[in-house]
C-alpha positions as CSV (number, residue, x, y, z in Angstrom):
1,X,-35.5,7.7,-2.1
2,X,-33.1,7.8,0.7
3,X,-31.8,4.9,2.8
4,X,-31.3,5.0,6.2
5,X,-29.3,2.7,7.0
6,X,-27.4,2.5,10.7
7,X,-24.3,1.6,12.2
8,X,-22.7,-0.6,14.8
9,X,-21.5,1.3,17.7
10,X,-18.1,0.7,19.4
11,X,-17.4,-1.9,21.8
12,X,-20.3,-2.6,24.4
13,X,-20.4,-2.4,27.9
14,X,-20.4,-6.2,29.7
15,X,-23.6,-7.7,31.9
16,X,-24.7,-5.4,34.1
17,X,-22.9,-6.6,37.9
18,X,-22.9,-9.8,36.9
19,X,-25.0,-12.9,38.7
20,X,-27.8,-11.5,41.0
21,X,-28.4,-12.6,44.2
22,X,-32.0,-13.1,45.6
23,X,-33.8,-13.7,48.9
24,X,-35.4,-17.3,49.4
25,X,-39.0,-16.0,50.7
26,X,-41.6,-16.8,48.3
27,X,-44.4,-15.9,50.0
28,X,-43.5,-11.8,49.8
29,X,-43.4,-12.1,46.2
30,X,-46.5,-12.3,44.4
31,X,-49.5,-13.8,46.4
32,X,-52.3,-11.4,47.1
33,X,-54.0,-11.1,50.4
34,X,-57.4,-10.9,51.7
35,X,-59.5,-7.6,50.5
36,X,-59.1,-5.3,53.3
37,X,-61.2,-2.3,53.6
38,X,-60.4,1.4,52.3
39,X,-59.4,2.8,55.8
40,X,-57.7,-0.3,56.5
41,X,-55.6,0.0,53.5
42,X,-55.1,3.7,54.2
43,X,-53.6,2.9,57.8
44,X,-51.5,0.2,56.5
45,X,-50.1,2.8,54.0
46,X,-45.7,2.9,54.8
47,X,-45.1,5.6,56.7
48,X,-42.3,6.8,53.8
49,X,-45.5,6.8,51.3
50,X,-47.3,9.4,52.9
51,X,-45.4,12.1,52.4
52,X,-46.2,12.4,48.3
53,X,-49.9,11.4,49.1
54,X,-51.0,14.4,46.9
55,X,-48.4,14.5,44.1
56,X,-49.9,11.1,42.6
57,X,-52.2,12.8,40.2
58,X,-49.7,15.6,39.2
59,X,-47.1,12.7,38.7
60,X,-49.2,10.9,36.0
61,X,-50.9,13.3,34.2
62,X,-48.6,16.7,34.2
63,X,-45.3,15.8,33.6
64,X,-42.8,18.4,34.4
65,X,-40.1,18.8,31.4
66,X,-41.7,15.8,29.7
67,X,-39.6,15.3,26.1
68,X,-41.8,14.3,23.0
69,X,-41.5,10.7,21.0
70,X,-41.7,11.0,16.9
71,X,-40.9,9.0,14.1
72,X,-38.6,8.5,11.7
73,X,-40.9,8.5,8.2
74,X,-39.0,6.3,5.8
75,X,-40.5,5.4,2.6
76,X,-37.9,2.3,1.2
77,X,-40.8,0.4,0.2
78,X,-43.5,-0.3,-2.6
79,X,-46.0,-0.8,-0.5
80,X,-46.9,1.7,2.1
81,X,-49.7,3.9,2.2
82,X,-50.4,7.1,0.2
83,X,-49.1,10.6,2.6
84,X,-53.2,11.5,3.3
85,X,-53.2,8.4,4.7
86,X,-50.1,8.2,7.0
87,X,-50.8,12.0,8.1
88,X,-54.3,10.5,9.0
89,X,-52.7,7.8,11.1
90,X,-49.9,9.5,12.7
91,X,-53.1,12.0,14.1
92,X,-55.1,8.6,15.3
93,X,-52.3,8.0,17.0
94,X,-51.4,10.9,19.1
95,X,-48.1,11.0,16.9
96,X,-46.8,15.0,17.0
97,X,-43.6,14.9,15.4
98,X,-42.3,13.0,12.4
99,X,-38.6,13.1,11.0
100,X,-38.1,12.8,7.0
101,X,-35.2,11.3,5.2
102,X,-35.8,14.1,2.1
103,X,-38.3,16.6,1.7
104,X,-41.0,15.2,-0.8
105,X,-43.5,17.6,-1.9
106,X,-46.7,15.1,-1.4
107,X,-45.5,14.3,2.1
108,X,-44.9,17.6,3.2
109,X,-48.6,18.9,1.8
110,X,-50.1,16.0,3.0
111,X,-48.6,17.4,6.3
112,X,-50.0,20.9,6.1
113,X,-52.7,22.4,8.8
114,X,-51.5,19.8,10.9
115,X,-49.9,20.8,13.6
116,X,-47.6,17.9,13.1
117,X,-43.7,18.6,13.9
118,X,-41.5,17.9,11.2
119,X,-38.0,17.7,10.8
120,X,-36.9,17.5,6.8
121,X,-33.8,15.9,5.2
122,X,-31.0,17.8,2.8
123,X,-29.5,14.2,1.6
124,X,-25.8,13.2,1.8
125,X,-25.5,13.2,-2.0
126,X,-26.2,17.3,-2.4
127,X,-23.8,18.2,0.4
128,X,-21.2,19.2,-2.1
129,X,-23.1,21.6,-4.0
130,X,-24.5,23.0,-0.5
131,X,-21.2,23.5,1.2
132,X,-19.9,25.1,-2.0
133,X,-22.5,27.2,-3.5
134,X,-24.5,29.3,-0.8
135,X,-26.7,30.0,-3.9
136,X,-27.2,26.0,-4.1
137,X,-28.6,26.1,-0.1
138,X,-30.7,29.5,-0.8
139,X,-32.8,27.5,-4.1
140,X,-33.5,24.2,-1.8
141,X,-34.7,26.4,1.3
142,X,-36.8,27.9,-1.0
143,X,-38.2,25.1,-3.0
144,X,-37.9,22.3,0.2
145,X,-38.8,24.7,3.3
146,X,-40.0,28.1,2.8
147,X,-42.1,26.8,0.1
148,X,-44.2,25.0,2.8
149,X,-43.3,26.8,5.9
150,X,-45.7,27.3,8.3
151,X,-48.8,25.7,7.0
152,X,-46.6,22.8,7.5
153,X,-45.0,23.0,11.1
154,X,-40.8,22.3,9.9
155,X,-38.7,22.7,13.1
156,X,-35.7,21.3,11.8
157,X,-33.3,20.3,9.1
158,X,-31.3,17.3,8.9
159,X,-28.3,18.3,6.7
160,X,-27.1,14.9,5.9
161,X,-27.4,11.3,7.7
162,X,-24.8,9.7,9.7
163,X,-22.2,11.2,7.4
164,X,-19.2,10.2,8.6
165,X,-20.7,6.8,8.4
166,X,-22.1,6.3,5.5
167,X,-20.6,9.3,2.8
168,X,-17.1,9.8,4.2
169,X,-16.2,11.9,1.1
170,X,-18.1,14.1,2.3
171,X,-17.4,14.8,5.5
172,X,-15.2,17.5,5.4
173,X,-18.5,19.5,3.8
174,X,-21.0,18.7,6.0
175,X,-20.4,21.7,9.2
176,X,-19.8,24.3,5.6
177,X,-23.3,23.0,4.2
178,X,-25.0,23.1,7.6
179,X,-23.3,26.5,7.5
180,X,-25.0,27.6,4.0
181,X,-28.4,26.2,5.2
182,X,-28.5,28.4,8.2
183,X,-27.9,31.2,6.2
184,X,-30.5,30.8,3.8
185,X,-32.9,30.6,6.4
186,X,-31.1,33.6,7.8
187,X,-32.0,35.3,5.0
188,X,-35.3,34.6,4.3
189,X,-35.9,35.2,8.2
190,X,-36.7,31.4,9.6
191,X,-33.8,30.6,11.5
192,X,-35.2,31.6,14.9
193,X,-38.3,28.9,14.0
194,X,-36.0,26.4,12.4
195,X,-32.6,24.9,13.5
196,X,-29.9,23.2,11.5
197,X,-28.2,20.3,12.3
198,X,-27.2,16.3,11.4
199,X,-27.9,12.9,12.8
200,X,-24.5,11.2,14.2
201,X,-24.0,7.8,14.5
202,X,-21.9,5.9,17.4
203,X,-19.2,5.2,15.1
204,X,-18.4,8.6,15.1
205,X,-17.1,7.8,18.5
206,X,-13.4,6.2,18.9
207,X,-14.1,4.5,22.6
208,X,-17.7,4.4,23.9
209,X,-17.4,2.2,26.7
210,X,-17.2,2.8,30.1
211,X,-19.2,5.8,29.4
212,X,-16.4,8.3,31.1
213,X,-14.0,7.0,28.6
214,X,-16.3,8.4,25.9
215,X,-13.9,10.5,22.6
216,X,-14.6,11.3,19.4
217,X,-12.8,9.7,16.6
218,X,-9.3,12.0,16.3
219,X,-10.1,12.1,12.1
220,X,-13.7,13.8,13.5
221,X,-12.7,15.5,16.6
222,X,-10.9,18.9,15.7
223,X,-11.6,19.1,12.2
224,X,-15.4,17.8,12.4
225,X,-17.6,17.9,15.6
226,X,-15.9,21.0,17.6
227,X,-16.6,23.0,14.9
228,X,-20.1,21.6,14.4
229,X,-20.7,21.8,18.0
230,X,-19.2,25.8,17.7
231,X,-22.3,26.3,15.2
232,X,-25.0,24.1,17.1
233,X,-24.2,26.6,20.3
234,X,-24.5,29.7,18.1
235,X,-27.4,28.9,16.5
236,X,-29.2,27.8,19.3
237,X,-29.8,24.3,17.9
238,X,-28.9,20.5,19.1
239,X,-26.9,18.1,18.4
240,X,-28.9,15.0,16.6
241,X,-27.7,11.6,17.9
242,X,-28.8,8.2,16.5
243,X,-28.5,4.9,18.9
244,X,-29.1,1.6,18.5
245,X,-28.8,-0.2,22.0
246,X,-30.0,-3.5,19.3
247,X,-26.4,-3.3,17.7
248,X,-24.6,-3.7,20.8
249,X,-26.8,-6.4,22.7
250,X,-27.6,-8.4,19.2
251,X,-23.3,-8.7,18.7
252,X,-22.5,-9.4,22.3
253,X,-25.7,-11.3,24.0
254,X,-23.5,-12.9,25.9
255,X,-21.8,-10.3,27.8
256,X,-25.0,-7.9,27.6
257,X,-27.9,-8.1,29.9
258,X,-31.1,-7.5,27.9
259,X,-33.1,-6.3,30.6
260,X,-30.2,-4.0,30.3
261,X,-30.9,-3.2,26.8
262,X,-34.8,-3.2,27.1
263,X,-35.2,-0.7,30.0
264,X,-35.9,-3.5,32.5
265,X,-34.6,-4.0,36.4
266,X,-31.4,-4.8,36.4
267,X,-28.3,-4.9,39.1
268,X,-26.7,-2.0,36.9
269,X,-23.3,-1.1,35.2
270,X,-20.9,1.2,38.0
271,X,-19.0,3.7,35.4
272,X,-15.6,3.8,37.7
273,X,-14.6,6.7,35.7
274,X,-17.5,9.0,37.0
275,X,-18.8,7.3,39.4
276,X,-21.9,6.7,38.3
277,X,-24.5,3.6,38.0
278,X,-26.0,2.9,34.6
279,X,-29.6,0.8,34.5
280,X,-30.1,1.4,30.6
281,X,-27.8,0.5,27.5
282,X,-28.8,4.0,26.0
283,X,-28.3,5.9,28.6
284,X,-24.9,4.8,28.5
285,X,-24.4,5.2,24.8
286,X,-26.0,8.9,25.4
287,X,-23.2,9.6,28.2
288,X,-20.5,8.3,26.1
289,X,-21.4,10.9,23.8
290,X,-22.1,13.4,26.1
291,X,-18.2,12.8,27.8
292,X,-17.1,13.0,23.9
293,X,-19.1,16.8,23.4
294,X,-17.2,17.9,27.2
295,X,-13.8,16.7,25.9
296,X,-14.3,19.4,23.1
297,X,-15.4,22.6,25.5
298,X,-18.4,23.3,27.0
299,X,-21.0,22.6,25.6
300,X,-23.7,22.2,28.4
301,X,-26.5,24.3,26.4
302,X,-26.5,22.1,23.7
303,X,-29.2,20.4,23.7
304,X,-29.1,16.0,22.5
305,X,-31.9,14.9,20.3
306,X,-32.3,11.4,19.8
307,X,-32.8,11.6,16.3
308,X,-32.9,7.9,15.8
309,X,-33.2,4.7,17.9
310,X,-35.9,1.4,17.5
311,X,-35.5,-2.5,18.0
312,X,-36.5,-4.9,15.0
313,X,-39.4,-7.3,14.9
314,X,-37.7,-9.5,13.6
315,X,-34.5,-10.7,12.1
316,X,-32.4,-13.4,10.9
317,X,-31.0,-16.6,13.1
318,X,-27.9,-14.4,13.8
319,X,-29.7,-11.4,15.1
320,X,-30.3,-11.9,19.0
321,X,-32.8,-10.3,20.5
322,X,-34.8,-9.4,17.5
323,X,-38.0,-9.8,18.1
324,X,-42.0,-8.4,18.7
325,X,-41.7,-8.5,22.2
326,X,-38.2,-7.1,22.7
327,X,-39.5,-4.1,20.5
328,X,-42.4,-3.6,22.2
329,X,-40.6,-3.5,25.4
330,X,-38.0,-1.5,24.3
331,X,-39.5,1.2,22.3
332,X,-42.6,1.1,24.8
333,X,-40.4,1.2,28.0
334,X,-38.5,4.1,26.5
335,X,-41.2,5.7,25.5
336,X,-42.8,6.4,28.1
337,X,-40.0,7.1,30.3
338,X,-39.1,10.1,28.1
339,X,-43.0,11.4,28.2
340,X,-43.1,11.2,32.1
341,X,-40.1,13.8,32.1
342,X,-37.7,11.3,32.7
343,X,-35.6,11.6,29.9
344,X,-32.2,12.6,31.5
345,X,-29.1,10.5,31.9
346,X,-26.8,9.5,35.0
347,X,-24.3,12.4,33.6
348,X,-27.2,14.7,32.4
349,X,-30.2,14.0,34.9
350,X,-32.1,17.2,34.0
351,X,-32.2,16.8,30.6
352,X,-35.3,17.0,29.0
353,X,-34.9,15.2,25.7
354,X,-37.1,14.2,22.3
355,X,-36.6,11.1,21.1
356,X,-37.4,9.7,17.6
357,X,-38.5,6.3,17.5
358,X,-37.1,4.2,14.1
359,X,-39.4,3.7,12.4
360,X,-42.9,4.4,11.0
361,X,-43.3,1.2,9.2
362,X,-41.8,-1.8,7.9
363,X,-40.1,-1.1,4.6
364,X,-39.9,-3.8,2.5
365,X,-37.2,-2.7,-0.1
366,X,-34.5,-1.9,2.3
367,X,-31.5,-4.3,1.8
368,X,-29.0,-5.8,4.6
369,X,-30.5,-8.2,6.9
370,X,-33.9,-9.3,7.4
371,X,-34.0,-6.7,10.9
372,X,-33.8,-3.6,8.5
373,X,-37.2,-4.6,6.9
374,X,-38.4,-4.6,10.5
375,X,-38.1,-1.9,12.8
376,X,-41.4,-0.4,11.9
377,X,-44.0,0.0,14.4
378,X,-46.9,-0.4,12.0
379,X,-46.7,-2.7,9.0
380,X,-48.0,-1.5,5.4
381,X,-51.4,-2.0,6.0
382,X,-51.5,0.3,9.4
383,X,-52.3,-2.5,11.4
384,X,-49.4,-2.6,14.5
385,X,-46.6,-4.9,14.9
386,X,-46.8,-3.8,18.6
387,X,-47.9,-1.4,20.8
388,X,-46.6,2.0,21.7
389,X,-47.6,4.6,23.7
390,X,-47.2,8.0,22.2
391,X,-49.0,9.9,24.4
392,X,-49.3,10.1,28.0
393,X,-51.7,8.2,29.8
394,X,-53.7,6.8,27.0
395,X,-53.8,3.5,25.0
396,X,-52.0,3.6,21.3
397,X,-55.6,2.2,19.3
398,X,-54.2,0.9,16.1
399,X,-56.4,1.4,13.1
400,X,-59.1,-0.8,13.6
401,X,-58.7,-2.0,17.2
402,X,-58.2,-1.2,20.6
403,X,-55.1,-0.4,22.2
404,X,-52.9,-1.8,25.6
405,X,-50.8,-0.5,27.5
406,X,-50.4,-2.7,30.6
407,X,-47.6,-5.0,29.1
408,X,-45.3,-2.8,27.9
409,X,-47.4,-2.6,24.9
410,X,-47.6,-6.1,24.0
411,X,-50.5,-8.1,23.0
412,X,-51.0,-11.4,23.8
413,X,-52.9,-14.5,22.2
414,X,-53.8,-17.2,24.0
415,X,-51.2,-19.4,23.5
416,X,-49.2,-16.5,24.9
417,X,-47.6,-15.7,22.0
418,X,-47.3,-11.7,20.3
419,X,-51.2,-11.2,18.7
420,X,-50.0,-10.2,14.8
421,X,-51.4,-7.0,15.2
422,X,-50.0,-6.1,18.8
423,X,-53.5,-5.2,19.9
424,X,-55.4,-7.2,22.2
425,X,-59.1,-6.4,21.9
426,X,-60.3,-4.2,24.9
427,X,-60.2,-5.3,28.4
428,X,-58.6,-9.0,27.5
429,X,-57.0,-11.1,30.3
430,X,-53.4,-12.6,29.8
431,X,-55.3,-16.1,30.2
432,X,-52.6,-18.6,29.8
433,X,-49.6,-19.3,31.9
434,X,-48.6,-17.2,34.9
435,X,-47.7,-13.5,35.0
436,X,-46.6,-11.2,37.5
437,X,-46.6,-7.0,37.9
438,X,-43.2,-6.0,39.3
439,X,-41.4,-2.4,39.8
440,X,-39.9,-0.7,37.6
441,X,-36.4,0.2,39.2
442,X,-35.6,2.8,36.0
443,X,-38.1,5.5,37.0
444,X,-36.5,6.0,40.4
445,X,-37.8,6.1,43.9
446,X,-40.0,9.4,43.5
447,X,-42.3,7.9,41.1
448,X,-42.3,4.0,42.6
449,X,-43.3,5.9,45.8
450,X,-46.3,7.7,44.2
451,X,-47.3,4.7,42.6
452,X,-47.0,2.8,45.6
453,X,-48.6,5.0,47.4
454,X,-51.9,5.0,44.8
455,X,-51.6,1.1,44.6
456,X,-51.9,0.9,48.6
457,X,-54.6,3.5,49.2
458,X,-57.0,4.5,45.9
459,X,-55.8,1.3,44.2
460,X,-56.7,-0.8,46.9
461,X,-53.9,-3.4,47.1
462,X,-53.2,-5.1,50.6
463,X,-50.4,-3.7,52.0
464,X,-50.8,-4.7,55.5
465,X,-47.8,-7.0,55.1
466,X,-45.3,-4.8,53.9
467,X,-45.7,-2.5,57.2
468,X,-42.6,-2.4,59.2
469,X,-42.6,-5.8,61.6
470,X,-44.9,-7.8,59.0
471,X,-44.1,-10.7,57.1
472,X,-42.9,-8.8,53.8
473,X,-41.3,-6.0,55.2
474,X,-37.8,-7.3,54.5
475,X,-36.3,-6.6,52.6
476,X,-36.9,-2.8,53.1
477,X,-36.6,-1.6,49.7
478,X,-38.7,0.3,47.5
479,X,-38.2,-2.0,44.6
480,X,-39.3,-4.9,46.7
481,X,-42.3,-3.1,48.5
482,X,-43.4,-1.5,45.1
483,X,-43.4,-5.0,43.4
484,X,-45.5,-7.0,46.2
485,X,-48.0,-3.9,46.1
486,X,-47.8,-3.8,42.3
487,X,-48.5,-7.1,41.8
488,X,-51.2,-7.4,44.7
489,X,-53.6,-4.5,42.6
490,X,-52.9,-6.6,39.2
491,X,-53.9,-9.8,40.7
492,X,-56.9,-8.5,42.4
493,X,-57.8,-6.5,39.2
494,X,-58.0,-10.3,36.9
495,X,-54.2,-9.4,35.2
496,X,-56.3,-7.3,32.5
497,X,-54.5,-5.2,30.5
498,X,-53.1,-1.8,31.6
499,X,-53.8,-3.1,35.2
500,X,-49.4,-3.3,35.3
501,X,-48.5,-0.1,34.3
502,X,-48.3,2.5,36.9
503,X,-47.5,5.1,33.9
504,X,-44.1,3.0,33.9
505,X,-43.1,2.7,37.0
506,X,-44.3,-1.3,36.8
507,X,-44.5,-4.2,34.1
508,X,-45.3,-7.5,33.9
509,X,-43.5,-10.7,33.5
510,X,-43.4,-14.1,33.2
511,X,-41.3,-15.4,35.8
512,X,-42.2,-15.3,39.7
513,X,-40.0,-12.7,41.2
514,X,-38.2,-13.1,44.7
515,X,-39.4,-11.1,47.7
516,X,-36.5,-8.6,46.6
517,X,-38.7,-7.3,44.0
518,X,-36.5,-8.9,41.4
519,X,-37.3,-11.6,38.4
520,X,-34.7,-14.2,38.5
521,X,-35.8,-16.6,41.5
522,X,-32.9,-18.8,42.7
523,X,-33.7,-22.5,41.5
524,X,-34.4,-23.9,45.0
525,X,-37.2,-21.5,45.8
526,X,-38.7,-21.6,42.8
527,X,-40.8,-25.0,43.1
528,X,-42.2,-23.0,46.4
529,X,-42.5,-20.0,44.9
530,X,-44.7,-21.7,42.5
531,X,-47.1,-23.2,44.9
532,X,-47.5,-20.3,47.3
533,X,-48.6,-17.5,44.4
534,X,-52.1,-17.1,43.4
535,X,-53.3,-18.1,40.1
536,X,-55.6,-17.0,37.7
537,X,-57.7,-19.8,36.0
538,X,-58.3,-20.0,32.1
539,X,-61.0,-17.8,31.0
């Protein structure tokens, strides 16, 4: 069986603006008010909320150019459950698409009459004989694609994994093989239904930070990715990307933010170069790659596919950041940004974009450090290590339990730890120590308005003192109005899970936030803020 093993990208972008500054008020922050009526909450709605009143339902439940979030199926273990089995989980779970690292006969049967996506794998080691023999590539369409095709739904072929990364002999065959592969499916009349293409890692660029400065390594550039990016335009395909935000924050948590890396509020990274603001470690990493494809022509219509990118569980004493509530916030965070149709980048904003979370489960025979045995999402036995929301608008149910989504898809126990399964059971409260629902800054004003807007009127938060010329109306900022409103509803709703959620545009921490909306309360204010927020007593 394959390995899939990925690489460190180039050097990272520093902390995000550096130290934050925050306001001093504690009361705006977090302390709910007295239940007003319905029509009073209505009239206290701000004025700037009204005018997407209506688009609130159509924001949460029909996303406009939504991508779609798969997995990466690996099978490096001895443990993991038969094909029947995963197929029958990856339906539970809402799961459409799945990427393979091969194309194994049981899996892709087991995969038939599905409907289930599928991308399959031609493996680095039968490049050669691919990009030499156009026979070679007819045989293993037949046997590994046609064979199948369309009982079970392949969309794609990955010819190769991260090449240039991990079989550098080969690197001068891979464009000639994905070449061959396209025209065996040519010929057997599949190539409208089925693209070609291979995953890229980072290290495939030479600079990656800022993300205007992004270029392709000079041994790739020329010889390598303008011609592959030549036969991803003709052919209609996309150009597979993986990206590991985990590498760069885990190697330089010092100089990286990790709300940066996690999707959270942050102050942001200014790219000088284009002018642009960066809130998210990917999105950065995407652009680089994105300033790398523009160096070579235009490319616009080529399409980016995420083809890999997850945070471990866990990992060894070196590894920062790995852990079961950093996955579950990162792979949560992004994954329901990308199925609200909010996929794009700073550089690309319009960009609808499918993303491929790594990985299915924990596989237990993979070697390196203890983070490559866990990035999975579900261990061995199918039970979760977290939650994640693959569909819009619903929980993620693991097998054998209810589902959460009001955390960023974390469970909680009651000494407020990760629950081993990820799933608290339905309707629990987060009963020990405090918590607050604040914005989401990421999602951007359009959908903090509409959420704002629900929160203040259907949702029936008090929002009386956020109106312009009450107490909490400085500072006038949609972060800061969308936070005290956010948190108001959670509060008043007992802090029960998938109360803080807003279909991402809010999430919950741990820490009182300052009446800017933000989590990092200057140390003065914070013995106030402490005493002025309402608390919710032990169940």
């Amino acid at each position: 069986m394959p390995i899939n093993p990925r690489t460190r990208p180039f050097p990272p972008p520093p902390q995000p603006g550096g130290s934050l500054t925050f306001g001093a008020g504690p009361s705006c922050s977090a302390s709910p008010r007295p239940q007003q009526s319905t029509a009073e909450q209505s009239m206290a709605l701000p004025r700037r909320a009204l005018l997407l009143a209506a688009a609130l339902p159509l924001l949460f439940l029909c996303p406009a150019e939504a991508g779609g979030v798969g997995v990466n199926y690996g099978r490096v273990a001895n443990n993991l459950p038969n094909p029947p089995a995963v197929v029958q989980l990856l339906k539970q779970q809402g799961i459409t698409q799945v990427k393979l690292y091969d194309a194994e006969p049981t899996v892709l049967r087991a995969l038939a009459n599905t409907g289930i996506k599928v991308v399959v794998a031609l493996p680095n080691e039968q490049l050669a004989a691919a990009a030499s023999r156009a026979s070679y590539a007819l045989l293993w369409v037949r046997r590994n694609v046609a064979a199948y095709y369309p009982a079970t739904q392949i969309q794609g072929i990955a010819v190769g994994n991260e090449v240039f990364a991990t079989a550098k002999n080969a690197t001068a065959q891979l464009v000639p093989a994905m070449a061959n592969v396209h025209a065996a499916l040519a010929r057997l009349g599949l190539d409208n239904a089925i693209k070609v293409s291979s995953p890229v890692a980072l290290t495939a660029l030479a600079t990656s930070y800022p993300s205007s400065a992004g270029v392709f390594r000079e041994d790739l550039a020329q010889p390598v990715m303008k011609p592959m990016l030549d036969f991803l335009a003709q052919t209609g395909s996309y150009l597979m990307v993986n990206a590991y935000p985990f590498f760069a924050y885990s190697g330089n948590a010092g100089d990286i933010s990790l709300d940066y890396a996690l999707f959270r509020p942050n102050a942001g990274v200014l790219d000088s170069g284009n002018g642009l603001k960066y809130y998210s470690l990917l999105d950065a990493q995407l652009d680089a790659v994105f300033a790398a494809v523009n160096r070579l022509g235009n490319y616009n219509a080529v399409r980016v596919v995420v083809s890999e990118t997850g945070w471990p569980s866990k990992g060894d004493a070196g590894e920062a950041g790995a852990s079961a509530a950093n996955a579950a916030a990162y792979n949560g965070n992004l994954a329901r940004r990308v199925l609200s149709g909010n996929a794009g980048t700073p550089l690309r904003p319009n960009a609808d974009m499918d993303v491929y979370l790594f990985a299915l489960f924990n596989e237990n025979q993979k070697p390196g450090p203890t983070s490559e045995r866990n990035y999975g999402v579900f261990y061995p036995n199918q039970q979760k290590v977290y939650d994640v929301e693959f569909v819009l608008g619903r929980g993620s149910p693991a097998a054998g339990g209810g589902g959460s989504q009001g955390n960023g898809g974390l469970g909680w126990q009651e000494n407020g730890g990760p629950s081993t399964s990820g799933n608290p059971p339905s309707g629990v409260k987060v009963t020990t120590g405090e918590a607050w629902c604040v914005a989401n800054a990421i999602v951007g004003e359009q959908r903090l308005l509409a959420a704002l807007n629900y929160a203040c009127g259907e949702g029936g938060a008090d929002c009386k003192a956020i109106q312009p010329g009450a107490a909490c109306y400085e500072p006038n900022t949609m972060v800061a109005h969308a936070s005290y409103a956010f948190n108001d509803y959670y509060q008043r709703k007992g802090r029960t899970i998938g109360t803080c959620d807003f279909a991402g545009a809010a999430y919950v921490v741990n820490q009182p936030p300052s009446e800017d909306g933000q989590v990092r309360p200057p140390l003065d204010g914070l013995k106030k803020l402490n005493q002025t927020v309402a608390r919710i007593p032990v169940q």
